[in-house]
C-alpha positions as CSV (number, residue, x, y, z in Angstrom):
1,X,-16.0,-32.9,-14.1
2,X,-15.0,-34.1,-11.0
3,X,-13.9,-31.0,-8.1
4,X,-10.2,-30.4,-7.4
5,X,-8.8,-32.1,-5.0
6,X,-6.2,-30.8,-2.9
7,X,-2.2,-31.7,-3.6
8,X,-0.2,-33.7,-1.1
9,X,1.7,-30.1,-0.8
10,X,-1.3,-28.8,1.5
11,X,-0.9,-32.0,3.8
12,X,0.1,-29.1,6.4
13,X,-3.4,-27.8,6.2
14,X,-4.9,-30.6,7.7
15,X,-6.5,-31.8,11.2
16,X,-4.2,-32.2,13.7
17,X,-5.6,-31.7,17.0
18,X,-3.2,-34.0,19.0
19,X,-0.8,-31.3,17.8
20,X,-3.7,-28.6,18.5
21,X,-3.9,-27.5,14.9
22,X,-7.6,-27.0,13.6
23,X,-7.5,-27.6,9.3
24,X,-9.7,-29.2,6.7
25,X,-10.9,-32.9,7.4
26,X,-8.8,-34.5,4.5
27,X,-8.2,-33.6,1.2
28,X,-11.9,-34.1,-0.2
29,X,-13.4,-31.9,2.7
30,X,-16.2,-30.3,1.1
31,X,-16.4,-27.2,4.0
32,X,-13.1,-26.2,1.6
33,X,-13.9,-24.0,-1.2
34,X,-11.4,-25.6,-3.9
35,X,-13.8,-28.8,-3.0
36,X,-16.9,-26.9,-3.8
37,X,-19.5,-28.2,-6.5
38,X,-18.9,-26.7,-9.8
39,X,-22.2,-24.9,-9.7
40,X,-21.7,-23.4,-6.5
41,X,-18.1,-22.3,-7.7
42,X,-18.8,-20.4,-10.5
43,X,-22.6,-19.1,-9.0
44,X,-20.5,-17.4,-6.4
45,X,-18.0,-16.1,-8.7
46,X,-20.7,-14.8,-10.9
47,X,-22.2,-12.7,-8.0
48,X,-18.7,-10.5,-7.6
49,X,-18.5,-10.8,-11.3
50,X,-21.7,-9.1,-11.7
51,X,-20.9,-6.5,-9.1
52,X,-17.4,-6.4,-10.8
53,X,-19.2,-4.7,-14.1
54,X,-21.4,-2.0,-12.5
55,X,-18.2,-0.6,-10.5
56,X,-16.0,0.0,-13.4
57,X,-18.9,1.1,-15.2
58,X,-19.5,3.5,-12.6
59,X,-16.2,5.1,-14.0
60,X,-16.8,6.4,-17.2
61,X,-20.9,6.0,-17.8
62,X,-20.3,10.3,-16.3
63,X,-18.1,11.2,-19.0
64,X,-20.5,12.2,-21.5
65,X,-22.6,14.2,-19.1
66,X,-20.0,15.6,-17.5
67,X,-20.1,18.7,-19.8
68,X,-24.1,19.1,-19.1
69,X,-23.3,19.3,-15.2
70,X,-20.3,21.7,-16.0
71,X,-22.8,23.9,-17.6
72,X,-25.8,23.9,-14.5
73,X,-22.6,24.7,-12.1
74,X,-21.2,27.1,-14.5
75,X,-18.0,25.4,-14.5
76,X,-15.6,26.9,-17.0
77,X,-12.2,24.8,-15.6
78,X,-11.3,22.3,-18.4
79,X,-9.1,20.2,-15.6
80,X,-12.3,20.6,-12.7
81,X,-14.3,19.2,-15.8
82,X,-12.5,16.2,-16.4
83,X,-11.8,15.2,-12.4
84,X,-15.5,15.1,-11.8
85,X,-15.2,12.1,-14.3
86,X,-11.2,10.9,-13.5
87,X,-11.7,11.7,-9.8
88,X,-13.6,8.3,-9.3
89,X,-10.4,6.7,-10.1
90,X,-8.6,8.5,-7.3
91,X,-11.1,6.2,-4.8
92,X,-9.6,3.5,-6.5
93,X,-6.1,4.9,-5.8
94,X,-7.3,4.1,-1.9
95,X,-9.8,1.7,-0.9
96,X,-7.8,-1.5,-2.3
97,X,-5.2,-0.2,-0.1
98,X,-7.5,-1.1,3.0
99,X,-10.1,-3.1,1.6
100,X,-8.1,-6.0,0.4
101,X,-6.4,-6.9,3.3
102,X,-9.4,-6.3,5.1
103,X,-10.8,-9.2,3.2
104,X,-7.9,-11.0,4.3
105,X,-8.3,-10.7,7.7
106,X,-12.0,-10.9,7.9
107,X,-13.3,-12.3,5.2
108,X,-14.6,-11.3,1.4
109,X,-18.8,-11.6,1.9
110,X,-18.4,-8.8,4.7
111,X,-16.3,-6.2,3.1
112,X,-18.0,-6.5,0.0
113,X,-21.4,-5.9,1.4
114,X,-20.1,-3.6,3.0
115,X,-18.1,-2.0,0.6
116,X,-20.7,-1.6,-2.4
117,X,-23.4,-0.7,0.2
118,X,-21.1,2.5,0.6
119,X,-21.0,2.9,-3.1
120,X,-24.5,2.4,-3.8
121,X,-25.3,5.5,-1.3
122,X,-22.8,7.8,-2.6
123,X,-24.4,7.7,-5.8
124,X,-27.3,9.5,-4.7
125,X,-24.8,12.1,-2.9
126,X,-23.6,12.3,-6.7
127,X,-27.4,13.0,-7.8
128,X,-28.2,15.0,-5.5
129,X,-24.7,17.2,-5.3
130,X,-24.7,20.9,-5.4
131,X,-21.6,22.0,-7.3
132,X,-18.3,20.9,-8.5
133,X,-16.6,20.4,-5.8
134,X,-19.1,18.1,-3.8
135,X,-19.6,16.5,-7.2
136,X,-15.6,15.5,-7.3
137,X,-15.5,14.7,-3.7
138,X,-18.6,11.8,-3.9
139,X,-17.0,10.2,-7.6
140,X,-13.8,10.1,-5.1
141,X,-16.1,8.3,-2.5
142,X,-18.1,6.2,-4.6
143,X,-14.7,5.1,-6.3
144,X,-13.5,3.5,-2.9
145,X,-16.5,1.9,-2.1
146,X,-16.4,0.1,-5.4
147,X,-13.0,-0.7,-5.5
148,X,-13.4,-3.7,-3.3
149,X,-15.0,-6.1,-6.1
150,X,-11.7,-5.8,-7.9
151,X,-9.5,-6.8,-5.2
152,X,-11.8,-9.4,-3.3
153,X,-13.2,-11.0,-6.8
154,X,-9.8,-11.5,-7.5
155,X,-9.2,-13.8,-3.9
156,X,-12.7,-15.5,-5.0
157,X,-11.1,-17.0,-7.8
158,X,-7.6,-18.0,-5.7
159,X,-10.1,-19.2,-2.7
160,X,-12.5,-21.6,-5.2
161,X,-10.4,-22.7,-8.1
162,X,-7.0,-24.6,-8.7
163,X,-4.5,-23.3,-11.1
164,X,-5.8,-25.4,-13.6
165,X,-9.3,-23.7,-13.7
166,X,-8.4,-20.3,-12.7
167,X,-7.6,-18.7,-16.6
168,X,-11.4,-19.6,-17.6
169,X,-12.4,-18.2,-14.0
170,X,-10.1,-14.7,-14.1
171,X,-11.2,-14.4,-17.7
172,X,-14.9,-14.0,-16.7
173,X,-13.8,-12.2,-13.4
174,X,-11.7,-9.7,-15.6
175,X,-14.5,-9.2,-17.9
176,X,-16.1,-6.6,-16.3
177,X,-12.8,-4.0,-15.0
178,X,-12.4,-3.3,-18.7
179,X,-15.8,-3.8,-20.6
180,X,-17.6,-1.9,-17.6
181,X,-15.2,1.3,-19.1
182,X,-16.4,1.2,-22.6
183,X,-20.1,0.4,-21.9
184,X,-20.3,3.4,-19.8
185,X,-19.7,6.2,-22.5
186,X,-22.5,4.3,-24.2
187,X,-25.2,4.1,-22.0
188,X,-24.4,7.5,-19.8
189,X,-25.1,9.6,-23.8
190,X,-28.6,8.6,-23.8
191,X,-28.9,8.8,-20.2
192,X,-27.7,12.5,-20.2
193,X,-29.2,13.8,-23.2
194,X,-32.6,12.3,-22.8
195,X,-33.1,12.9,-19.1
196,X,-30.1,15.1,-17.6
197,X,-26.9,14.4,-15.7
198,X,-28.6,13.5,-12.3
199,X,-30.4,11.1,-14.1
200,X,-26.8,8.6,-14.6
201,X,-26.5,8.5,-10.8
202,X,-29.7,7.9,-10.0
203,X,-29.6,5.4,-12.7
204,X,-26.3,3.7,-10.9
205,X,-28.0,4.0,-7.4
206,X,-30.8,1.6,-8.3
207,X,-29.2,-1.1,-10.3
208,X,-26.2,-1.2,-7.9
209,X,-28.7,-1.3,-5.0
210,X,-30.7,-3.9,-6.6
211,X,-27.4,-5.7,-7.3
212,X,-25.7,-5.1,-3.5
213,X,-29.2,-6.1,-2.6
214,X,-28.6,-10.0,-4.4
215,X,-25.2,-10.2,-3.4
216,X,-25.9,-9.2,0.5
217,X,-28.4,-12.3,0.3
218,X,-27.1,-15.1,-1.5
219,X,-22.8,-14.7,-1.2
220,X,-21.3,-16.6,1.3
221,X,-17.5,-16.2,2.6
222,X,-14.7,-18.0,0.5
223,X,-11.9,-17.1,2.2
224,X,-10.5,-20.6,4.0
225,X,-8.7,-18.9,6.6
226,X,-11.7,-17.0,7.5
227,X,-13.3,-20.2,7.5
228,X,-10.9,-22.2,9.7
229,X,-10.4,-19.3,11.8
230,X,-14.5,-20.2,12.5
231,X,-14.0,-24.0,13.0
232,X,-10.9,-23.3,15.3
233,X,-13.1,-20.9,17.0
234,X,-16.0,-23.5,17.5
235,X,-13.6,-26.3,18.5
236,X,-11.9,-24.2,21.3
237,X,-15.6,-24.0,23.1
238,X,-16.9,-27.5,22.3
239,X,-13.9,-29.2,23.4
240,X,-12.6,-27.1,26.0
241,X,-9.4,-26.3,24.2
242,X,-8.5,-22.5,24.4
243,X,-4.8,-23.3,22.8
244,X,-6.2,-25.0,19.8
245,X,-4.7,-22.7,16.2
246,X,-5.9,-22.1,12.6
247,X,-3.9,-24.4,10.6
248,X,-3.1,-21.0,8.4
249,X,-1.8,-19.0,11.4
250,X,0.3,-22.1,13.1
251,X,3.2,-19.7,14.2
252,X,1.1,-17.1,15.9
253,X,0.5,-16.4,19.3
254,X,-2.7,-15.1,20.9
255,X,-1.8,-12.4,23.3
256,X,-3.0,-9.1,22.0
257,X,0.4,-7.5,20.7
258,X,0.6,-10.3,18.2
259,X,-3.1,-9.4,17.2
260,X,-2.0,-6.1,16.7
261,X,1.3,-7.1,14.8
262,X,-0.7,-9.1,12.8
263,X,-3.1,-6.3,11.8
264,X,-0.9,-3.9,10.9
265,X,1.1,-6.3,9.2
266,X,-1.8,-7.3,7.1
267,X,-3.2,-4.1,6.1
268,X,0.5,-3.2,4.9
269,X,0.3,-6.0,1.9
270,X,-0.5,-4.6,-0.5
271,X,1.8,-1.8,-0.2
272,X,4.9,-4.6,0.8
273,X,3.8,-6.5,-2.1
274,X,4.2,-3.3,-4.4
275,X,7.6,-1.9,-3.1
276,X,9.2,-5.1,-1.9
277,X,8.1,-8.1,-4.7
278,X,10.1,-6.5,-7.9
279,X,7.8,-8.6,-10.1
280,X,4.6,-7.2,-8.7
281,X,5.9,-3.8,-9.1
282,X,7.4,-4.1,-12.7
283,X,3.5,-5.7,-14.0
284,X,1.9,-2.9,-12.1
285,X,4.1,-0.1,-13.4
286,X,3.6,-1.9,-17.0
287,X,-0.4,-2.5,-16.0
288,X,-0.1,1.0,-15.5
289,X,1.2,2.8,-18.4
290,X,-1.6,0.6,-20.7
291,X,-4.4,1.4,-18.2
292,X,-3.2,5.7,-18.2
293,X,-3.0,5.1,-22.5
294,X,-6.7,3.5,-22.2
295,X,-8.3,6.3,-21.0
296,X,-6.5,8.7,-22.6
297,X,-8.1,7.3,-25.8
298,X,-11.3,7.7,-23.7
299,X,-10.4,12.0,-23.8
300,X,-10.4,11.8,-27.6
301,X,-12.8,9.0,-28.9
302,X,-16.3,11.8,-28.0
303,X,-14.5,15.1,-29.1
304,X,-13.4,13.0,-32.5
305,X,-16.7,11.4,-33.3
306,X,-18.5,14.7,-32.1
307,X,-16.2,17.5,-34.3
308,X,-14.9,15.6,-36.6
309,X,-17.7,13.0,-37.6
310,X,-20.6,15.2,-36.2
311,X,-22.7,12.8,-34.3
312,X,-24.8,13.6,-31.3
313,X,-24.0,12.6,-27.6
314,X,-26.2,10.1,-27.6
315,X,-24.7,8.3,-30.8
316,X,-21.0,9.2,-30.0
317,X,-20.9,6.5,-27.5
318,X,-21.0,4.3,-29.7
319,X,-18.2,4.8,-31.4
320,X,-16.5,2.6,-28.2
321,X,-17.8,-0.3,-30.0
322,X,-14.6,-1.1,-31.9
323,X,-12.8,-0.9,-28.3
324,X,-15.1,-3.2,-26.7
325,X,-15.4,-5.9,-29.4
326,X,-11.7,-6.0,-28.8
327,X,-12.3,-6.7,-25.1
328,X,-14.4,-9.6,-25.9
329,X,-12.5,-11.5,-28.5
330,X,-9.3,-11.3,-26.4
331,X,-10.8,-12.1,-23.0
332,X,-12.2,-15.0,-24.9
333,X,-9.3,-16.3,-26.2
334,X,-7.9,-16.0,-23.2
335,X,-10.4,-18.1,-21.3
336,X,-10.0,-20.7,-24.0
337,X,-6.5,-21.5,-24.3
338,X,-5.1,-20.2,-20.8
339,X,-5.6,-23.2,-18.8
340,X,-5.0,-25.7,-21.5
341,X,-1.8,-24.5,-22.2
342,X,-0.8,-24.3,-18.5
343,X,-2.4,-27.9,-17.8
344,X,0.5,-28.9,-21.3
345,X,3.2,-27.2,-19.7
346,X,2.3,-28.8,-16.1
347,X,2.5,-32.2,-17.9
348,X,5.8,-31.2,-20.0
349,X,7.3,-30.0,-16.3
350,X,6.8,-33.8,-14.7
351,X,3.4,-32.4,-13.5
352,X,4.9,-29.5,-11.0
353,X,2.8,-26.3,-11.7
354,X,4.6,-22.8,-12.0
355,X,2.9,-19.4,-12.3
356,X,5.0,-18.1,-15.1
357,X,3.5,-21.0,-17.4
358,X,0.6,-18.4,-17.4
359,X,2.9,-15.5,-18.8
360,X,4.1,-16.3,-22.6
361,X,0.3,-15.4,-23.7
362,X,1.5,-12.6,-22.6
363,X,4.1,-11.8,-25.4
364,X,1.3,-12.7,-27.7
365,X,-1.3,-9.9,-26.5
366,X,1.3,-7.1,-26.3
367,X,1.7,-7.3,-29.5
368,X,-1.3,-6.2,-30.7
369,X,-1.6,-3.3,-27.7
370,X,0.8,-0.4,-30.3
371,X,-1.2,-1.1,-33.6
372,X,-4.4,1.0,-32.6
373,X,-2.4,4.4,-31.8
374,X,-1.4,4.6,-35.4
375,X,-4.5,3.4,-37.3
376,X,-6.9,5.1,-34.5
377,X,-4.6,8.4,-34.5
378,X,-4.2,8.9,-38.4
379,X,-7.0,7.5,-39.7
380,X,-9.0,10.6,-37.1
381,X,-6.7,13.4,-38.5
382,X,-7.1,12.9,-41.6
383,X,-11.1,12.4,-41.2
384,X,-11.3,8.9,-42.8
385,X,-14.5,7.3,-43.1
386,X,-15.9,6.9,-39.3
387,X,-15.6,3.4,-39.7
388,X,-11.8,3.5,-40.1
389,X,-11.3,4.5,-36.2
390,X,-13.7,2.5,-34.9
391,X,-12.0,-0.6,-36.6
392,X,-8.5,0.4,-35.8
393,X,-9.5,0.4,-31.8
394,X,-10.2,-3.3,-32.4
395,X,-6.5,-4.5,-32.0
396,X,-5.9,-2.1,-28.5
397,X,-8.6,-3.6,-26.7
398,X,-7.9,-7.5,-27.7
399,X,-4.0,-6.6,-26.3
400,X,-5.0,-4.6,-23.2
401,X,-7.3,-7.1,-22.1
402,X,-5.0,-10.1,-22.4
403,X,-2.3,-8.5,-21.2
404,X,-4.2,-7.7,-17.9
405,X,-6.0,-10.9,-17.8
406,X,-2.7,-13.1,-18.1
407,X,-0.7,-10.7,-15.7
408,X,-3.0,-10.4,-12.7
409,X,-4.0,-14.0,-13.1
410,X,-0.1,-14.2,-13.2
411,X,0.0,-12.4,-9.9
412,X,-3.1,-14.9,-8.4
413,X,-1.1,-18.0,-8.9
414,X,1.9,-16.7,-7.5
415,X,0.4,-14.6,-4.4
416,X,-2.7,-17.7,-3.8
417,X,-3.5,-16.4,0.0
418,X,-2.6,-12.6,-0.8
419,X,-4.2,-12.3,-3.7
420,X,-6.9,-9.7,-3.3
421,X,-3.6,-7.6,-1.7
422,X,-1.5,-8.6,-4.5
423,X,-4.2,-7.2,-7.4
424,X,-4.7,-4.2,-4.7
425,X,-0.9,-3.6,-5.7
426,X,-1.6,-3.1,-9.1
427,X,-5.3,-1.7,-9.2
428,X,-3.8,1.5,-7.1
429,X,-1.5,1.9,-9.7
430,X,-3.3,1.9,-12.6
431,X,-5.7,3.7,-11.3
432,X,-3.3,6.8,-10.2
433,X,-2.1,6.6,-13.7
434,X,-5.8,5.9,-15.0
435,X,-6.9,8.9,-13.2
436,X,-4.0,11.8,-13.8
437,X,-3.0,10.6,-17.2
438,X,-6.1,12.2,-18.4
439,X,-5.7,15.5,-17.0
440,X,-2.8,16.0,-19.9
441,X,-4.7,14.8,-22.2
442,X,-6.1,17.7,-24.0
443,X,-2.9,19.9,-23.8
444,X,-1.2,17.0,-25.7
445,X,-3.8,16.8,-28.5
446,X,-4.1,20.3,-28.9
447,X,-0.2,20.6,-29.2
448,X,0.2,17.7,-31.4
449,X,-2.9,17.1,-33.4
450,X,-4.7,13.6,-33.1
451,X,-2.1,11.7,-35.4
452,X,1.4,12.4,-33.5
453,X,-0.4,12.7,-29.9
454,X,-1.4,9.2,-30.3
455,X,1.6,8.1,-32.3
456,X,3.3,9.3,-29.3
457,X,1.7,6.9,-27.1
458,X,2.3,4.1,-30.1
459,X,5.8,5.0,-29.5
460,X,5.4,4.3,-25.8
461,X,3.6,0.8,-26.3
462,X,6.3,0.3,-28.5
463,X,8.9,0.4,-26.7
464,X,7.0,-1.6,-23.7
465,X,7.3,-4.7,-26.4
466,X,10.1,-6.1,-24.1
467,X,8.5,-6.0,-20.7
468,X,6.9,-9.3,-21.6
469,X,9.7,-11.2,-22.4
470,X,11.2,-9.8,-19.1
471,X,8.6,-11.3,-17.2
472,X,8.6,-14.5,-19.2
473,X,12.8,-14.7,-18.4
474,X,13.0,-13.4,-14.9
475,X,9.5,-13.7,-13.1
476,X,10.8,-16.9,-11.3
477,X,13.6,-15.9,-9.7
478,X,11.8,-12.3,-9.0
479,X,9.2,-13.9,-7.3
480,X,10.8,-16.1,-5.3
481,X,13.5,-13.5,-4.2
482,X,10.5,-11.8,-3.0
483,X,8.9,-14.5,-1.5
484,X,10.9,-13.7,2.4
485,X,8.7,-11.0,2.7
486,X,5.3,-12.8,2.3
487,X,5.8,-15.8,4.7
């Protein structure tokens, strides 16, 4: 398949240089990412996607040690117990905050590297920390580090592919953010109770570093303004031109108070973005609420199959099978029909492309999303067969992960050139709620019992059913009200 070309809308971005504008050579210019070889494309995607998996799974692959270290450190706290696992989230809450536009401004291959060589050192802080609080304070740490693979993964796939290719590429980019959760219980069981609690983070620190490691060496930068920011930069000394501009940044002068503007101005994104696009903040509250139900599932799934079904730590993990099956199905349907129905509804719209073609899959997924409280909930009260709860997790992860996969790809297409700020927006959200949510967890179940405490959250997810058909109705006009702020 031949590679994208770019659309007579991007004539702007071209060479000019009688005009002293620095762009791509034409609309075939291979320097441009979108023009790329499909091999390099998705090679390059694959190495954040890869680095994508670990982080995430970072997150969770503690919780089932987490009551071995409370133990050494004689912790007796339930809530000190739980934020040495939810506190990782909290890094999340920050580092796409800087990180993202950081990537914007710079470039994605250096904050990356830089970003996951960070993470990769506070997990040996984490294996070598002497109590609680230490403990807490490098999860926090390593949770900013790897919080940039979400946000700059995300402008990988606006920097290489068109709209027409990106549901196939944010479906494999996605992957990881919600699989990496559920594979962690898993693996960090056996981890713990064959070789001890240091043993998970020493465990991360050497497959991380080995992956940082491959990334350092063989990812390149993506991000075109980066890259014309380069050319402009070598054109202003080979041809004596010190007035020659980026193509991107047309409009901005070069005295140092504009750099500054600028700067500050960037690193606010994500946070304008949040507060100031009304779309980006209704899908991040909504994001939100199904990331914060997600891991309040994680509190109960161990404590049910431990007490209720009896199996060992080790085995207990796997009990988040049902969740991730459902994660796999759904982000493969996703990658199969996302594009193809957005390339029909390009054609059906006299070929102009619209980001909320991407959202009525949306509708579909959230459909699915309330079913698992009530089978999961009940079906764990009243002690069925262990299978039952395992299956009835099945329908939550095939929603969740649609739902997330159509709405930040949702948030790509609209946002192209902001995009790792844009899915900064909602990664700090969900991963405040993500991280506190939790914390209640325990009171909830012991006040209600497993079947209403999660029938209460089927209740919630229930009446979330119309946020998708908000989006679907209003995104446009949201998004382009917003769009002022952004220019």
């Amino acid at each position: 398949m031949a590679s994208p070309k770019m659309t007579s809308d991007e004539d702007a971005l071209l060479m000019d240089l009688t005009n002293g504008i620095v762009g791509w050579e034409d609309h075939q210019d291979p320097a441009n990412p979108r023009n790329y070889a499909q091999s390099r494309k998705w090679f390059l995607l694959a190495l954040v996607s890869i680095v994508t998996l670990i982080s995430p799974f970072a997150s969770s692959v503690f919780a089932p040690a987490a009551p071995y270290a409370a133990t050494e450190f004689h912790e007796t706290s339930a809530i000190l117990t739980t934020l040495m696992c939810t506190s990782y989230l909290f890094g999340y809450t920050v580092g796409p905050l800087f990180l993202s536009p950081l990537s914007e401004l710079y470039g994605r291959q250096i904050v990356l590297s830089s970003a996951t060589t960070f993470f990769v050192m506070f997990q040996i802080g984490c294996a070598l920390a002497p109590n609680t609080t230490s403990l807490i304070v490098f999860r926090a740490l390593t949770g900013t580090g790897g919080s940039a693979c979400l946000t700059t993964g995300a402008g990988v796939v606006a920097d290489l592919f068109a709209p027409h290719e990106r549901g196939l590429a944010m479906s494999i980019f996605g992957f990881g953010p919600l699989l990496g959760p559920v594979l962690g219980p898993i693996c960090g069981g056996f981890i713990a109770q064959g070789a001890g609690w240091r043993w998970v983070f020493w465990v991360l620190a050497i497959s991380s570093g080995a992956l940082t490691t491959f990334v350092i060496i063989f990812n390149r930068e993506t991000n075109p303004v980066i890259l014309i920011e380069r050319k402009t930069a070598k054109f202003r000394v080979e041809l004596g031109k010190p007035d020659l501009q980026s193509c991107y940044e047309r409009n901005q002068t070069n005295n140092q108070a504009s750099k500054t503007s600028v700067f500050v101005h960037r690193l606010t994104t994500p946070l304008r973005l949040l507060f100031h696009s009304s779309i980006v903040s209704i899908i991040a509250i909504y994001i939100a609420l199904a990331y914060g139900c997600l891991y309040l599932l994680f509190t109960t799934v161990t404590d049910v199959f431990q007490n209720t079904y009896h199996w060992g730590v080790g085995i207990s993990g796997l009990a988040y099978i049902g969740l991730g099956l459902g994660f796999l199905v759904g982000q493969v349907v996703f990658g199969l029909i996302s594009d193809k129905i957005t390339i029909r509804m390009t054609k059906q719209n006299n070929g102009v492309f619209e980001p909320e073609m991407r959202l009525p899959l949306a509708i579909f997924y959230a459909l699915f999303i309330p079913i698992s409280f009530f089978w999961y909930g009940w079906s764990a009260e009243a002690a069925t067969h262990w299978i039952v709860p395992i299956v009835g997790l099945f329908p939550f992860g095939f929603g969740t992960i649609g739902i997330f996969a159509t709405l930040q790809t949702y948030v790509v297409d609209s946002y192209t050139l902001y995009a790792a700020s844009g899915i900064a927006a909602i990664t700090v959200t969900r991963s405040l709620f993500g991280a506190l949510l939790p914390l209640a967890g325990p009171y909830m179940y012991d006040a209600l019992g497993y079947g209403w405490g999660n029938s209460l959250l089927g209740f919630l997810t229930l009446a979330m059913l119309p946020m998708p058909f908000v989006f679907r109705r209003y995104g446009r006009t949201l998004r382009e009200r917003s769009l002022q702020h952004f220019k």
